[in-house]
N, C-alpha and C positions, 0 to 999 in steps of 0.2 A: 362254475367253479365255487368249491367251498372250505370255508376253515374251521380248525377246529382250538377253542384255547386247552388245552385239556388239563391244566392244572391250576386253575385260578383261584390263588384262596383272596377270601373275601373284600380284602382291597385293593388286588388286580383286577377280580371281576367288575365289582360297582366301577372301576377307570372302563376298565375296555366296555362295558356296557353302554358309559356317559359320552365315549369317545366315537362310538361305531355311528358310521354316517347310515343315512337311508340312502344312497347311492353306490354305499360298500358290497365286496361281494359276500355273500352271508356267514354269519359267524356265528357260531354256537361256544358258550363258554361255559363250560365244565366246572363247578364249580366243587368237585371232589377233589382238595388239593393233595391228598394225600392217594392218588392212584397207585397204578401199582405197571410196572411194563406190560404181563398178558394180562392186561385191561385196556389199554390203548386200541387194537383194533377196533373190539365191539361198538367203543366212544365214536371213533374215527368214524366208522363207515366208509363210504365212498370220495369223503372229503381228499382234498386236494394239497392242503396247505396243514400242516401241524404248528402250534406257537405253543411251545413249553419254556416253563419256568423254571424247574429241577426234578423232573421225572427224567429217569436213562430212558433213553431210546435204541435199545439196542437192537445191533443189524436183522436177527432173524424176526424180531417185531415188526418193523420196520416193513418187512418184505412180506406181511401181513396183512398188510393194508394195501388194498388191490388201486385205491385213486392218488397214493399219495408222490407228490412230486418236491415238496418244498418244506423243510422244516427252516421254523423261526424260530430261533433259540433266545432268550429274552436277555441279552449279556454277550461277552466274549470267550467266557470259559467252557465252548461248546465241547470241545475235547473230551472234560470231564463227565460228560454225559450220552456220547455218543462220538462214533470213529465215524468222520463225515469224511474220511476214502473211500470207506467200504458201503458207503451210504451212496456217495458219489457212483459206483459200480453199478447200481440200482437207479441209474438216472434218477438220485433225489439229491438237491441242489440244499446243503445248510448254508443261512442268514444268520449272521452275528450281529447284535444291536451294540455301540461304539457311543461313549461320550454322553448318556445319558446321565450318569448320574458324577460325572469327574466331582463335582462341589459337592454334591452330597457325602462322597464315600473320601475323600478329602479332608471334609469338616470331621468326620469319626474318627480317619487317623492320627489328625491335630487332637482330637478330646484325650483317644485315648493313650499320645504320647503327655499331655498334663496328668491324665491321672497317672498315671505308669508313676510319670514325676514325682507325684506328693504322696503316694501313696494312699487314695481315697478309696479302694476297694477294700483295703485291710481293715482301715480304720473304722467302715464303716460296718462290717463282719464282727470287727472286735467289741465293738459302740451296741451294737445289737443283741449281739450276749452278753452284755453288761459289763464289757471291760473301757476302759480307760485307756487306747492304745495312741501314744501320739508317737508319728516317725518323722524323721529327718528327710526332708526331702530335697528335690536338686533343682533349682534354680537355672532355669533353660534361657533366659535372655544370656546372651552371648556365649552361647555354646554352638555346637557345629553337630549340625544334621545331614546325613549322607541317603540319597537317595537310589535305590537301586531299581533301573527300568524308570524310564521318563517319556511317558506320553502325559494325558489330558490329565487324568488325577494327579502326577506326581507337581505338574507345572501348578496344579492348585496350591497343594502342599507348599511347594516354594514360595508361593506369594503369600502364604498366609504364616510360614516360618520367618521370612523376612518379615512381616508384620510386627513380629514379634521380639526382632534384635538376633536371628540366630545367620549362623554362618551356613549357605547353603552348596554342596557340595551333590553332583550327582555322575554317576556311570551308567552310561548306555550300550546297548550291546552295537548300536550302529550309530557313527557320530553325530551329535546334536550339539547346539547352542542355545541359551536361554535366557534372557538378561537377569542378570542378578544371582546366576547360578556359575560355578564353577565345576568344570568336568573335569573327572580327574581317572588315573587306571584305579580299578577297582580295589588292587592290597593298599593305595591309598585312604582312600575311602573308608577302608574296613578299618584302617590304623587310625583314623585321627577323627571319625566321629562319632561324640556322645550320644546319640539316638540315627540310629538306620530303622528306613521305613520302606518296605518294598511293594514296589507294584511292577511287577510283572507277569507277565502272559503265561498260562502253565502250558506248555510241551515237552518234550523229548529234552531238547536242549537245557529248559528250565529246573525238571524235576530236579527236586534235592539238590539246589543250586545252594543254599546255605545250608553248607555239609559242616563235617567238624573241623575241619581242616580252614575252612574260613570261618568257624564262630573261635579259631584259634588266633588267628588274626585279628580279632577285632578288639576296641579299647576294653581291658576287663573295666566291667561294672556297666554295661552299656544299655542302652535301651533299646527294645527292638520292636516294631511294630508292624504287623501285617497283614493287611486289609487285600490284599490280592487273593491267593489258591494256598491251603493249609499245605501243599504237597510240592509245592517251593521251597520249603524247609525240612529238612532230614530231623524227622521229629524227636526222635528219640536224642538226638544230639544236641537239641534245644535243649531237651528236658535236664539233660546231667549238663550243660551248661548255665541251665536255672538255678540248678542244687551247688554249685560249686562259687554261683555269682559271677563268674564269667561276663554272662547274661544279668544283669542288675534286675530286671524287671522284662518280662514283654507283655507286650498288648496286642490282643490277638482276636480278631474277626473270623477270623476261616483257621479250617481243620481238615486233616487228615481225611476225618467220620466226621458226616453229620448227619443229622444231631449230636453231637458233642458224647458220646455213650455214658449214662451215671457209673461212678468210679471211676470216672478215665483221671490218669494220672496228674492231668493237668488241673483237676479240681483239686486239688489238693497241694498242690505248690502255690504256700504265701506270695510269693514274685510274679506274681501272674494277675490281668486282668484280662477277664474274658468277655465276650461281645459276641451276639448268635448272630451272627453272619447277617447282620441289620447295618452296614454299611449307608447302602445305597436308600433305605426304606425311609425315603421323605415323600411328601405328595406331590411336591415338585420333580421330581426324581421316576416317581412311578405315571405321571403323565408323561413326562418325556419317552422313558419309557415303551407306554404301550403304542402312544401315538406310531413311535418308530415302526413298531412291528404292522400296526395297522398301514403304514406306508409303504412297510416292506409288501403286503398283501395288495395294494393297491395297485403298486410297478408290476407285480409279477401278473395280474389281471390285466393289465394293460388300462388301469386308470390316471390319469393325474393326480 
């Protein structure tokens, strides 16, 4: 039994390198992070086990690869990279890695609901081409943050808004409890708080979950932060609720496209702080991490 990382850029591979036991079953890591789909067989070979980090693996590649039974997807948002029904069909079983990085991608959506706040991307644009730009910003002790989707990151989130003096407010799609947190129906939520930050899972269900009709809903001038899937958000209805201030500011990790395309509309709306999808990217975070996936290779070899 063998695996393969096949897209490891430079600071996943030096982890999975530092991390792989002499005991493990062998692993070859690919250190072309920028592959391409009809490139993955040739890599693969006969291997057993695929651990991607944001290459698609789509189903006729997939069925390409004459040893393969397991892909390890390095995250939860395997969805967006590969249909692991039709994967499933082909007797190849996708792994989801859970909870590695809740703190890390937590601490980025806290950053960049302050900057959202003070407005320190503008200033700092404006500072740099030589303007003098100072803006009014919003004072988040005792305002009320609404959290949409509450698993491990959001419950950070929570604890580090209460940290803070704010009012924590959240909606789950299946009931929860949290201390220090109040769950409420959702057109609550959207109506009475000053920053919504969502983590949620993208599916069927999810896509375009902040559609217009609820960025219609929510307090104008709001703050909105989104460290989950760009495709949770019906973009286009962000953007003309940016231009109208609806949406006061968002702060935004994930997108639609990535890499973020030059020109994209979003470059170019003042209200906007943008973040390349560096959430999760601590070194704490990427041994958690890889180890997981190395565990995951371990169970399915049948090692401790």
């Amino acid at each position: 039994m063998k695996a393969v990382f096949i897209d490891a850029n430079p600071t996943l591979a030096d982890v999975a390198e530092r991390l792989h036991r002499a005991t493990d079953i062998p692993l070859k890591v690919n250190r072309q992070a920028d592959i391409t789909p009809d490139q993955i067989p040739a890599v693969m070979g006969d291997a057993d086990i695929l651990i991607v980090d944001h290459t698609n693996v789509p189903t006729d590649i997939a069925r390409q690869c004459p040893g393969l039974k397991h892909v390890v997807f390095l995250g939860t948002g395997a969805r967006s990279y590969m249909n692991p029904e039709e994967l499933a069909e082909l007797d190849i079983e996708v792994h989801i890695i859970k909870g590695y990085g809740d703190t890390a991608v937590a601490e980025c959506a806290f950053a960049l609901m302050w900057a959202s706040a003070k407005g320190f991307a503008a200033m700092d644009r404006g500072m740099r081409a030589g303007n003098w730009l100072r803006t009014d910003g919003v004072q988040l002790t005792g305002k009320t943050i609404g959290l949409i989707g509450f698993g491990g990151i959001a419950a950070e989130m929570a604890r580090l808004a209460s940290g803070c003096g704010m009012e924590v407010l959240a909606w789950n799609r299946s009931p929860k409890s949290h201390q220090g947190v109040k769950f409420v129906e959702l057109d609550e939520l959207l109506a009475r708080s000053h920053v919504i930050s969502l983590h949620l899972l993208l599916n069927d269900e999810t896509r375009g979950f902040i559609s217009a009709e609820r960025i219609a809903k929510m307090r104008p001038g709001v703050i909105l932060i989104n460290t989950a899937r760009g495709a949770v958000i019906n973009e286009q209805a962000m953007i003309d609720a940016l231009k109208t201030k609806q949406i006061g500011h968002a702060g935004l990790d994930v997108f639609d496209i990535e890499p973020l395309p030059a020109n994209h509309p979003l470059t170019k709306i003042e209200n906007v702080t943008l973040s390349a999808h560096s959430a999760f990217r601590t070194p704490e975070a990427s041994d958690n991490l890889i180890e997981a996936s190395l565990n995951h290779c371990r169970r399915i070899a049948g090692q401790k």
